[in-house]
PAZAPA-4460 file (N, C-alpha, C; in steps of 0.05 Angstrom, whole numbers, plus 32768, in hexadecimal, padded with zeros to 4 digits):
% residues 66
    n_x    n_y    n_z   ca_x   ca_y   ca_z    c_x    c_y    c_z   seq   type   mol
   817B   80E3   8585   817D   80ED   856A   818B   8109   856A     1      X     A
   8182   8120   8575   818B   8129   8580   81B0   8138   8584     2      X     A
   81AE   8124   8598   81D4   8117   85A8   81E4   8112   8585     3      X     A
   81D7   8109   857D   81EF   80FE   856B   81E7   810A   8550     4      X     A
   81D6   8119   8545   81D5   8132   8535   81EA   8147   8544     5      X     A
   81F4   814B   855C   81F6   8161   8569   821F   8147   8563     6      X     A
   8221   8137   8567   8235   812C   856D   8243   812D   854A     7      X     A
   8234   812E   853C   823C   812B   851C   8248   814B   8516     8      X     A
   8238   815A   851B   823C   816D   851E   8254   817E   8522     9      X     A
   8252   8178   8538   8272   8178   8547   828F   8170   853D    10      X     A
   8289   8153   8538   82A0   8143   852A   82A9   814F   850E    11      X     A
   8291   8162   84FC   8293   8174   84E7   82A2   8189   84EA    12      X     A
   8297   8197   84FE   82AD   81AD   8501   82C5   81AC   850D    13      X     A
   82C7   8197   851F   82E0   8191   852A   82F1   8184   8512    14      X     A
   82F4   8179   84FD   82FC   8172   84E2   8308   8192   84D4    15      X     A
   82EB   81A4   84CF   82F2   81B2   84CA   8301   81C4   84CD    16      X     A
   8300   81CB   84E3   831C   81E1   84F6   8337   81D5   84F3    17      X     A
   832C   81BA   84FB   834A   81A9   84F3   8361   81B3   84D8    18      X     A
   8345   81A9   84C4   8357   81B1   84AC   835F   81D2   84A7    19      X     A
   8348   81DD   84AE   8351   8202   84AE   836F   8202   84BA    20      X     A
   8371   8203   84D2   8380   8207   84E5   839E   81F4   84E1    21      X     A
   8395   81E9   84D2   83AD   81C5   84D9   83CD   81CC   84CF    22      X     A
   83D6   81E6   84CC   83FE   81E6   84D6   83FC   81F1   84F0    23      X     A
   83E7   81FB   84FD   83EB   8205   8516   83E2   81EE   8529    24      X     A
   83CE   81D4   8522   83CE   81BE   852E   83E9   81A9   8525    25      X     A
   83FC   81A7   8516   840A   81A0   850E   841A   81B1   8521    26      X     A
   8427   81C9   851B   843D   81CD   852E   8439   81C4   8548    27      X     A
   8419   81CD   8559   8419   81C9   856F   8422   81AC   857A    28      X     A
   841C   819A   8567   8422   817D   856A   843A   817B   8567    29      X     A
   844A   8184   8556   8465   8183   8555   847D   818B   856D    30      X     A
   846C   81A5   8575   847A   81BA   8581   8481   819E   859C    31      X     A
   8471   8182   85A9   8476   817A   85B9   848D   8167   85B4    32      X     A
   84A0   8163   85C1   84B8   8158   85C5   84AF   813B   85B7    33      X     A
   849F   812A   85CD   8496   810F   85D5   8482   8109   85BB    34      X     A
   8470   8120   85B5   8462   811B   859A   846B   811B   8585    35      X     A
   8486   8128   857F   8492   8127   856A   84AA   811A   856C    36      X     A
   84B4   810B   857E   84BE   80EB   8576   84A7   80D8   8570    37      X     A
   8486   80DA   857B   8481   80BD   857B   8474   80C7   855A    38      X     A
   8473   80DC   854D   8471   80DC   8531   8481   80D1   8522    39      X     A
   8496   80DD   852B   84B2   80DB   8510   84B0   80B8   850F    40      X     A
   84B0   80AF   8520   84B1   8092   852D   84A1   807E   8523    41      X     A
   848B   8089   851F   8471   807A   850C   847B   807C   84F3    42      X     A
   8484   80A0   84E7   8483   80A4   84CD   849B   8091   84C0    43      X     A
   84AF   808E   84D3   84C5   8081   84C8   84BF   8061   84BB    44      X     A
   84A7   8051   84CA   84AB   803B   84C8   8498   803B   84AD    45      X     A
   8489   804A   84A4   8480   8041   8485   8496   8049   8470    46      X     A
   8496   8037   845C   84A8   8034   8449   84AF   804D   8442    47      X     A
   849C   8051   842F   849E   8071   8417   84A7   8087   8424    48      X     A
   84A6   808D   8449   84B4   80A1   844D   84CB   809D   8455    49      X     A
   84D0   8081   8460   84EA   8075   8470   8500   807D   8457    50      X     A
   84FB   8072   843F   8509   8073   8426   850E   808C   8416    51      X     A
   84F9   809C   8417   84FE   80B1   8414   850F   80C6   8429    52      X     A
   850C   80C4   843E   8519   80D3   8458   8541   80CB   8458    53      X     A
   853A   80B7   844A   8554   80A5   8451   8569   80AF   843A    54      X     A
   855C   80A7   8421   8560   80B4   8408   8576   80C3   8405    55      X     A
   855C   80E2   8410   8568   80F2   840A   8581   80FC   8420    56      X     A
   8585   80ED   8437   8594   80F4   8450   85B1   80E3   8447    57      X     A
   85B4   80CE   8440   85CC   80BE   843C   85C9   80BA   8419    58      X     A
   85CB   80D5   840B   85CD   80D6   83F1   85EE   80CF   83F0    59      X     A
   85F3   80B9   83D7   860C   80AF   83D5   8622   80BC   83C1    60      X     A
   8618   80D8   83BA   8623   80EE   83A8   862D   8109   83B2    61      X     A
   861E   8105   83C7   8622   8120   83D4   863C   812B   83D7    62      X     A
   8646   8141   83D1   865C   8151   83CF   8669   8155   83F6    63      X     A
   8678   8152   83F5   8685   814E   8415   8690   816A   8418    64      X     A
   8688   8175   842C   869A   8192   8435   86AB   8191   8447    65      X     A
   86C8   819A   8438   86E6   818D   844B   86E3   81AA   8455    66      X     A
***
């Protein structure tokens, strides 16, 4: 009883620091080479960001600089 009052616990504040802290857990995750391909990589394959990312990158108006 005990163990897992003590384990709930835990998993609370580890949540919570998370969120306090989370652009400096974000960069840190980012900051890695290998972690931030296997992100971009996930994020790419759901729709709403694929489409959105895409969007705005091969906009078909865009003004050309000669």
């Amino acid at each position: 009883m005990v163990n897992r009052l003590f384990s709930i616990a835990t998993l609370i504040l580890s949540f919570y620091f998370a969120y306090k802290y989370r652009y400096r857990v974000i960069n840190a995750i980012l900051g890695r080479r290998w972690l931030r391909k296997i992100g971009i990589s996930i994020a790419m394959q759901i729709p709403m960001i694929r489409d959105r990312v895409l969007s705005t990158v091969l906009q078909p108006n865009r003004p050309q600089n000669s």
